[in-house]
C-alpha positions as CSV (number, residue, x, y, z in Angstrom):
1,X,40.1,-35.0,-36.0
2,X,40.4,-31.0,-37.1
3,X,38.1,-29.4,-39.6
4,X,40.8,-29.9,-41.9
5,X,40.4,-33.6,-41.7
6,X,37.4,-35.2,-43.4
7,X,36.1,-37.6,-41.4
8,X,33.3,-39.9,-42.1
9,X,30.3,-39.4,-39.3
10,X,26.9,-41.6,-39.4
11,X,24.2,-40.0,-37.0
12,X,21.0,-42.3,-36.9
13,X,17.4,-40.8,-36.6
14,X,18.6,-37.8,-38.2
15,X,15.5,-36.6,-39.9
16,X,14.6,-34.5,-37.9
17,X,15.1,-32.6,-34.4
18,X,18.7,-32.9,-32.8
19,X,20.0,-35.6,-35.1
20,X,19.5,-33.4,-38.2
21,X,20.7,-30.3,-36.5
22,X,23.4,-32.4,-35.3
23,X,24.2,-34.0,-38.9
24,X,24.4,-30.2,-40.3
25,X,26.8,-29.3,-37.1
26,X,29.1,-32.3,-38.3
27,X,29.1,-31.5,-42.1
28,X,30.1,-27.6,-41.3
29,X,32.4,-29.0,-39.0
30,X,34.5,-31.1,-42.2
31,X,32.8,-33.9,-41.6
32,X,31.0,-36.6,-44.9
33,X,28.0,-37.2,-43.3
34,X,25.3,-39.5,-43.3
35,X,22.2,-40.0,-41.3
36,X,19.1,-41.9,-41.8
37,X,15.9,-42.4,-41.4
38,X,13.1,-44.5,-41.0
39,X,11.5,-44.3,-44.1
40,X,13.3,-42.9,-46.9
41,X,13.7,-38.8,-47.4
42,X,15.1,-36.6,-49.6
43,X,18.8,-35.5,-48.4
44,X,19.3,-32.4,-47.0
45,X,22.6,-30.0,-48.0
46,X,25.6,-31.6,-46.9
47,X,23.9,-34.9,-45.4
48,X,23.3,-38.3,-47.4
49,X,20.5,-39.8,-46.1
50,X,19.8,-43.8,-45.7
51,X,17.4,-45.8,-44.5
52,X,17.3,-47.7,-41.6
53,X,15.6,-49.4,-38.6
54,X,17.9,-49.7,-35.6
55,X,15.7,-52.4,-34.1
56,X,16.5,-54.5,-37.3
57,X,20.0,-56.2,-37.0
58,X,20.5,-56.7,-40.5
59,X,19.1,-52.9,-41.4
60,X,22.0,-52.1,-39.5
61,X,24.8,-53.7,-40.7
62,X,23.5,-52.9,-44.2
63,X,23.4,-49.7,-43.4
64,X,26.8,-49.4,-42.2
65,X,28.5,-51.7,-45.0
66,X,27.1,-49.4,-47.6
67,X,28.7,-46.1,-45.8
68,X,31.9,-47.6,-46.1
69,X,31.5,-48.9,-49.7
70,X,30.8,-45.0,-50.6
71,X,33.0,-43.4,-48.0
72,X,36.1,-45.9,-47.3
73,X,35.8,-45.5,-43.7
74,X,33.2,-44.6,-40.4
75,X,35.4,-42.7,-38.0
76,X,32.3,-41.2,-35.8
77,X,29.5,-42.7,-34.7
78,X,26.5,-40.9,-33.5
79,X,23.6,-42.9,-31.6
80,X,20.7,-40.3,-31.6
81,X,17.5,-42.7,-32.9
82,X,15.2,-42.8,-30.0
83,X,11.9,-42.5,-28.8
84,X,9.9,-41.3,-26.0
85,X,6.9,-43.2,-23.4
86,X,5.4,-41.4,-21.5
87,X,3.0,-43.0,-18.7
88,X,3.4,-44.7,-15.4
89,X,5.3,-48.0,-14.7
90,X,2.2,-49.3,-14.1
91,X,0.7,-48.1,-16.9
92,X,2.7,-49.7,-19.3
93,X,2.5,-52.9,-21.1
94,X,6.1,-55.0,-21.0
95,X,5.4,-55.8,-24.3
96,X,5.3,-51.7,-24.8
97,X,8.6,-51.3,-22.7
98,X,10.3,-54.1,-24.6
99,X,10.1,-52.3,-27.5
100,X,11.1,-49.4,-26.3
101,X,14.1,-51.1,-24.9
102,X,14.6,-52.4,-28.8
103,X,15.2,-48.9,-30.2
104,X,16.3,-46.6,-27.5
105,X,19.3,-49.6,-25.7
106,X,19.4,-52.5,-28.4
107,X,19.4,-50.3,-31.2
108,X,22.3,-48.2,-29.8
109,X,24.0,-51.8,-29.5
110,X,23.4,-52.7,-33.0
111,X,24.7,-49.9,-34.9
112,X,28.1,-50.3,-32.5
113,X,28.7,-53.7,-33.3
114,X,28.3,-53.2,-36.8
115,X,30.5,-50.0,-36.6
116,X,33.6,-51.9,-34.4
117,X,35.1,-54.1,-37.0
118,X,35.6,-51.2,-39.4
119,X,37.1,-48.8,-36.5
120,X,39.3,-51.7,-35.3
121,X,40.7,-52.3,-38.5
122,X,41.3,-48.6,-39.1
123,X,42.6,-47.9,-35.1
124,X,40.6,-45.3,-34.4
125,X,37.0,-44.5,-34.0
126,X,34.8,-42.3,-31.6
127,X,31.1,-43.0,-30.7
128,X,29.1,-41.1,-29.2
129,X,25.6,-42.3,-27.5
130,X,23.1,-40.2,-26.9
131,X,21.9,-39.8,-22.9
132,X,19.8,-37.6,-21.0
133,X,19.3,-36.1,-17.9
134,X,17.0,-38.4,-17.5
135,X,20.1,-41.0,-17.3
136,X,21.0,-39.0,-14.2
137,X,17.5,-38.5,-12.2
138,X,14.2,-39.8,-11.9
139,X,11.2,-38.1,-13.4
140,X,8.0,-39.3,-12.6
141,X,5.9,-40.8,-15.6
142,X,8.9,-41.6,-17.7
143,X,9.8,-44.3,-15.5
144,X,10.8,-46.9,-18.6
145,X,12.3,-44.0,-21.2
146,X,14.4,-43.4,-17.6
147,X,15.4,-46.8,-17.2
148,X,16.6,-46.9,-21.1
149,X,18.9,-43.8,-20.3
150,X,20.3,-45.3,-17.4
151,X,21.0,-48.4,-19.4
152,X,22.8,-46.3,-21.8
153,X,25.1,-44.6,-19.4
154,X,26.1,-48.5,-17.7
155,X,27.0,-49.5,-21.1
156,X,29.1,-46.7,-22.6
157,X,30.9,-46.6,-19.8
158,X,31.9,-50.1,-19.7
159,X,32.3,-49.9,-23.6
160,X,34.6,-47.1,-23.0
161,X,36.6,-49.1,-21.4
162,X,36.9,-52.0,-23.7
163,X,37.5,-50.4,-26.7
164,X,39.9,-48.0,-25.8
165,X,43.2,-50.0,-26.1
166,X,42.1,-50.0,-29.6
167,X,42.0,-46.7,-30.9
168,X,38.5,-45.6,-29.9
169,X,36.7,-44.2,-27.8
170,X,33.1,-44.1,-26.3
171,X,31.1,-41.1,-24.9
172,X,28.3,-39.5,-23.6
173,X,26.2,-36.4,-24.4
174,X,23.3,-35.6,-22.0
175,X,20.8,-33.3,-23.0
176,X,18.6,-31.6,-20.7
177,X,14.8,-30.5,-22.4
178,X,15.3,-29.7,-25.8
179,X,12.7,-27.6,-28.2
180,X,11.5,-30.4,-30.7
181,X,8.5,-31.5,-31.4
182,X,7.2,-33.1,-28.6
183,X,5.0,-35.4,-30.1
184,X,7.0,-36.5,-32.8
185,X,8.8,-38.9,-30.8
186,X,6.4,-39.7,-28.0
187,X,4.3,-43.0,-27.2
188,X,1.9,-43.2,-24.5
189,X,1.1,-45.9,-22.5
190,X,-0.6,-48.7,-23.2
191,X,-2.7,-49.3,-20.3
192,X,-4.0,-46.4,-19.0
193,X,-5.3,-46.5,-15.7
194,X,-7.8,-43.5,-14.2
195,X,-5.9,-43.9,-10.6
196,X,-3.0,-41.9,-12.4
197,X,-5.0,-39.7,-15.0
198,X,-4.7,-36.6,-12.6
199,X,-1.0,-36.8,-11.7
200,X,-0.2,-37.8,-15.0
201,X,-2.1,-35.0,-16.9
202,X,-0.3,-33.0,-14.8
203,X,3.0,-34.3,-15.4
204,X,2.5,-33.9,-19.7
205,X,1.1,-30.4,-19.0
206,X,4.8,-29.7,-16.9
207,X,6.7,-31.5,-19.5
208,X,5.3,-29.7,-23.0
209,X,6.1,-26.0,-20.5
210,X,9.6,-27.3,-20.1
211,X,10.0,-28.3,-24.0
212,X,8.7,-24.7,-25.2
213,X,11.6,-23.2,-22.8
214,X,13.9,-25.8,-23.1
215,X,17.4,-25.3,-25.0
216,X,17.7,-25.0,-28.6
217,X,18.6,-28.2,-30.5
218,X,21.6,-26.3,-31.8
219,X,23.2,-26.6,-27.7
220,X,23.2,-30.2,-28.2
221,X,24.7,-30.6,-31.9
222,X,27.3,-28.2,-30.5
223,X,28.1,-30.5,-27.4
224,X,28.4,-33.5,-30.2
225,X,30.7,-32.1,-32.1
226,X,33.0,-31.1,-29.0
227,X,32.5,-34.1,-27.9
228,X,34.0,-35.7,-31.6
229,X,36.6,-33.4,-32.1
230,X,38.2,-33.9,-28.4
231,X,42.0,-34.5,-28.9
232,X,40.9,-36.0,-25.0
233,X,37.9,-36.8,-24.9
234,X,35.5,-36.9,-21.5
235,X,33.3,-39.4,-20.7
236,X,30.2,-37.1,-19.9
237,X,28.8,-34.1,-21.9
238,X,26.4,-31.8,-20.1
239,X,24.7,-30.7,-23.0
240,X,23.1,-27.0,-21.5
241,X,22.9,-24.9,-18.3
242,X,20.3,-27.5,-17.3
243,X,22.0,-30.4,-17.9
244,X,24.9,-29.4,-16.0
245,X,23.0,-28.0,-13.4
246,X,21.3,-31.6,-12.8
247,X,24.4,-33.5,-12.9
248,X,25.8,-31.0,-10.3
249,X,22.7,-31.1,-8.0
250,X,22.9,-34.8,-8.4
251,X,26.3,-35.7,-7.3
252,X,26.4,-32.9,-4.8
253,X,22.6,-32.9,-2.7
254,X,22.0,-35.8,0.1
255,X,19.5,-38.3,-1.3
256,X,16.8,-37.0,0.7
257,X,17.1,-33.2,-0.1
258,X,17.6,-34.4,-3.8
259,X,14.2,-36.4,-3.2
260,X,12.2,-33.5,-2.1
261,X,14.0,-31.2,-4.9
262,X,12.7,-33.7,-7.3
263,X,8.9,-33.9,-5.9
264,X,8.6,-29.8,-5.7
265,X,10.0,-30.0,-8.8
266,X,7.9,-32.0,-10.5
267,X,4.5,-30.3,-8.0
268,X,4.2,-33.6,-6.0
269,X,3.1,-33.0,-2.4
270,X,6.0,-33.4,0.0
């Protein structure tokens, strides 16, 4: 794909925060975009905007037919619909986690499926799902929004590897903290329990410090759309000094200095 080369890219949660910064990347970059959205919004320059809920199958493939009935094709697939939980593992209901799970793991799986016939027909396709550091280390209080990331790296990987022989190609882009709005995203636990509240006030007090300092959501669209145009593509993208820091501490530290790392880090006693 060059920027002489229309292609057709969907981004999903694309509203607001990285997916619409993302969406605007892709449509200055040649591509016919479309995102969506929840609920519907007007569409901004450049971006057609549909509605959809990633935890509903059927909103999915709706969604999906009707890009190709307008566009013809879907040659780039962006998975960045998500949501946050913040709390201990305790602290959360598995009724809470479950949905979780539904948006930030199933949902990625539902807009894939609906997007593989097309590419298979056409031979060629790229999707990119979107990770996190947090798919590479533990962070305390984010034990379940952890676990989602984690599942997301397991199964791009292994997608990768299925779908290649036909054309396309799977990926991942790993942001580290990004400036969005914090809340926007963000569900607390359901179950809040007072042997936490200190450690866990003082967690959210670390993490909304990190998010006004964090990268700029323009770091990240950029690292999508290197990751989409790749004649070659990687499997990983470190999206950010931070990111690629953490990936490099991660795979180079022994567990145990990594360990402490992680508990100084995140003002835990040793």
């Amino acid at each position: 794909m060059t920027t002489t080369t229309q292609g057709v890219a969907l981004v999903t949660g694309a509203s607001s925060g990285i997916g619409l910064v993302t969406a605007y990347a892709l449509a200055k970059a040649g591509y016919r975009v479309f995102g969506t959205s929840r609920k519907a919004v007007a569409s901004p320059a450049g971006v057609t905007m549909l509605v959809c809920d990633v935890t509903d199958e059927l909103s999915v493939k709706k969604l999906v037919n009707e890009v190709v009935r307008q566009a013809g094709r879907i040659d780039l697939l962006v998975n960045n619909a998500g949501v946050g939980l913040l709390g201990g593992a305790e602290e959360s209901s598995i009724g809470q986690a479950q949905r979780l799970f539904d948006v930030n793991v199933f949902g990625v799986a539902r807009a894939v499926n609906a997007v593989l016939p097309f590419m298979r027909a056409q031979k060629s396709g790229r999707i990119i799902n979107m990770s996190s550091i947090l798919g590479l280390i533990p962070s305390p209080f984010n034990a379940y929004y952890a676990a989602t990331k984690h599942a997301i790296e397991g199964y791009t990987e292994s997608l990768d590897h299925e779908v290649r022989r036909f054309g396309i190609r799977a990926v991942l882009v790993q942001p580290g903290v990004t400036r969005t709005a914090f809340e926007e995203n963000l569900t607390r636990a359901d179950c809040l329990m007072p042997t936490y509240a200190e450690d866990r006030e003082r967690s959210e007090a670390l993490m909304t410090r990190w998010v006004e300092t964090g990268d700029d959501p323009q770091v990240v669209a950029d690292t999508v759309v290197k990751a989409a145009m790749a004649a070659k593509p990687g499997l990983r993208y470190s999206a950010g000094k931070q990111s690629s820091q953490v990936r490099m501490l991660r795979r180079l530290l022994p567990e145990a200095v990594f360990d402490k790392l992680m508990r100084k880090f995140n003002a835990f006693p040793a």
